[in-house]
VMD Tcl script that draws the C-alpha trace (Angstrom):
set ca {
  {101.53 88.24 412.93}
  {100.70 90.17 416.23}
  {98.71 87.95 418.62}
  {96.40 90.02 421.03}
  {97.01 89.23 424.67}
  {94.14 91.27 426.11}
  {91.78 94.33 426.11}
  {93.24 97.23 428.71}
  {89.33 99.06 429.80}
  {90.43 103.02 431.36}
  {87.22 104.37 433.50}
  {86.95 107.24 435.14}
  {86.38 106.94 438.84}
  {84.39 109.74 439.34}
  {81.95 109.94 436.62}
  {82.19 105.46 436.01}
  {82.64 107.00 432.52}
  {84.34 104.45 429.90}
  {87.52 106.79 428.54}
  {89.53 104.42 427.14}
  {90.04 101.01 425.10}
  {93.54 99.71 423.96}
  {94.24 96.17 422.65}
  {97.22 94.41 423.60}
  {99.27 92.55 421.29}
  {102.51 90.63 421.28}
  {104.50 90.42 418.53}
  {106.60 87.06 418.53}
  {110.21 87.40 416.72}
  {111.92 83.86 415.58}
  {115.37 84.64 416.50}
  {117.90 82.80 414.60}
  {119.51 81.87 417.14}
  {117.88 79.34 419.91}
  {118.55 79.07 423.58}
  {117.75 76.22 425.71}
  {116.45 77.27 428.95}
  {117.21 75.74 432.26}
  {115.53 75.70 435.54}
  {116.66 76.24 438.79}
  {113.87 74.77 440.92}
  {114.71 71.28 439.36}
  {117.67 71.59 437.85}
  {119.39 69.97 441.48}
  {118.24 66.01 440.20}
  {121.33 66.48 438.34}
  {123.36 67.10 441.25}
  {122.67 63.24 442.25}
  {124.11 61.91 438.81}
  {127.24 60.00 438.08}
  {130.23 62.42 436.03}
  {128.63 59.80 433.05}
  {124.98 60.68 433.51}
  {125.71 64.13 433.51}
  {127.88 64.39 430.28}
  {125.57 62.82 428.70}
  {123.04 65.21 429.14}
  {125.21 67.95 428.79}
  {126.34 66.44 425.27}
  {123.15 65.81 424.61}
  {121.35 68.89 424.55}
  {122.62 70.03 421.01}
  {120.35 67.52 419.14}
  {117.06 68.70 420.72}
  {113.82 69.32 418.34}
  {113.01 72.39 419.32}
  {109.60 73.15 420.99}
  {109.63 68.86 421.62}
  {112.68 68.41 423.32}
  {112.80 65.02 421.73}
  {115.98 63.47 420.38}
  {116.72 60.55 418.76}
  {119.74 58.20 420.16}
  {120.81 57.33 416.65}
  {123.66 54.79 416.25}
  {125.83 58.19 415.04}
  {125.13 60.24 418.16}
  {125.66 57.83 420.73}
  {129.09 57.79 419.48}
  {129.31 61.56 419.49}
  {128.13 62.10 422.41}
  {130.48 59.19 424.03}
  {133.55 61.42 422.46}
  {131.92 64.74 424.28}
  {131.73 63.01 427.15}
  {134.75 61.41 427.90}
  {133.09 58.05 428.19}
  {132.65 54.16 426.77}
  {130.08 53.16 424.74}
  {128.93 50.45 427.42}
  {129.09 53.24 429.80}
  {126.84 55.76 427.97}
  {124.35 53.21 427.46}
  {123.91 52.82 431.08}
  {123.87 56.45 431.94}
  {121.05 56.04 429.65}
  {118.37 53.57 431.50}
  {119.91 55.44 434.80}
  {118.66 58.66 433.65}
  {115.22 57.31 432.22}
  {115.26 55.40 436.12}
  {115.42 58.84 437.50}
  {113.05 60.60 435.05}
  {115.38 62.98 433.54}
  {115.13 61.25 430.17}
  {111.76 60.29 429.28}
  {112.01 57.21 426.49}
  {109.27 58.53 424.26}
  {109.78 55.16 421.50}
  {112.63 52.97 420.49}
  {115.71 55.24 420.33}
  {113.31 58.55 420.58}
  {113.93 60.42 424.30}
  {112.20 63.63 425.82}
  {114.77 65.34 428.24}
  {112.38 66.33 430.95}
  {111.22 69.68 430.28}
  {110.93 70.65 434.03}
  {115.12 70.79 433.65}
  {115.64 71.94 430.36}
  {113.74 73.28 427.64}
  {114.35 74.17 423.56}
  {111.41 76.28 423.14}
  {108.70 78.73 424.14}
  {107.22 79.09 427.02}
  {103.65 77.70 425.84}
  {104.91 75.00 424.31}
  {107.02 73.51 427.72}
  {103.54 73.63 429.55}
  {102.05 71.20 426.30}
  {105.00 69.26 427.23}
  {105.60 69.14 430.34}
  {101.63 67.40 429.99}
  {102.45 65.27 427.38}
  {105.40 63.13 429.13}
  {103.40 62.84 432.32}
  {101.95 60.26 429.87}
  {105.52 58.46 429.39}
  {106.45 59.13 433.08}
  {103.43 57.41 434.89}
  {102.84 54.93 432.14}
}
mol new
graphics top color blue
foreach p $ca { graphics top sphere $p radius 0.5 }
foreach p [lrange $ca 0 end-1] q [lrange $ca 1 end] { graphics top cylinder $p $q radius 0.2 }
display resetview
């Protein structure tokens, strides 16, 4: 369903006549296929991360909820994800709290996580600025 945007008003100048009224819509498509978005501005905290920190995230990204980017670190996963990225158990589990240290990962709960959306984000637009909002909760709290 078409979502209006906006109402476009024409006028004539010269006479201050109203000509003209068009509604603007925009029509939103689910693609099948997803893309996760990164940014540039922030994207250089990763640049400070150990090869470990960094696989992780990179190995992480394909369990994201989309419009959330929330995982969870199930028992399963951390295993995969050790395999992706080259690294130990012990080792990915550290990666972990340093990432969460550095507010990359957010720990929402338990074994639930928010990769920061300021860095990456699975999702629209509107939705990163709900969460981008939302973890300030987990980061300052």
């Amino acid at each position: 369903m078409p979502q209006k945007v906006f109402t476009r008003d024409t006028i004539d100048f010269t006479t201050g006549e109203h000509t003209k009224q068009e509604n603007i819509f925009v029509k939103h498509v689910d693609n099948k296929e997803h893309f996760i978005r990164t940014y540039i501005e922030d994207i250089g905290a990763l640049a400070k991360c150990s090869g470990a920190e960094k696989g992780f995230m990179l190995c992480c990204l394909k369990y994201l909820e989309f419009n959330s980017n929330e995982f969870i670190l199930t028992p399963e996963r951390r295993a995969s994800i050790a395999v992706c990225a080259n690294i130990k158990p012990e080792t990915l589990n550290s990666a972990v709290s340093r990432l969460v240290k550095k507010c990359i990962l957010i720990r929402k709960s338990g074994n639930t996580y928010i990769i920061n959306p300021k860095i990456f984000f699975f999702g629209t637009d509107i939705e990163r600025g709900s969460v981008i909002k939302a973890t300030m909760v987990y980061v300052v709290g």
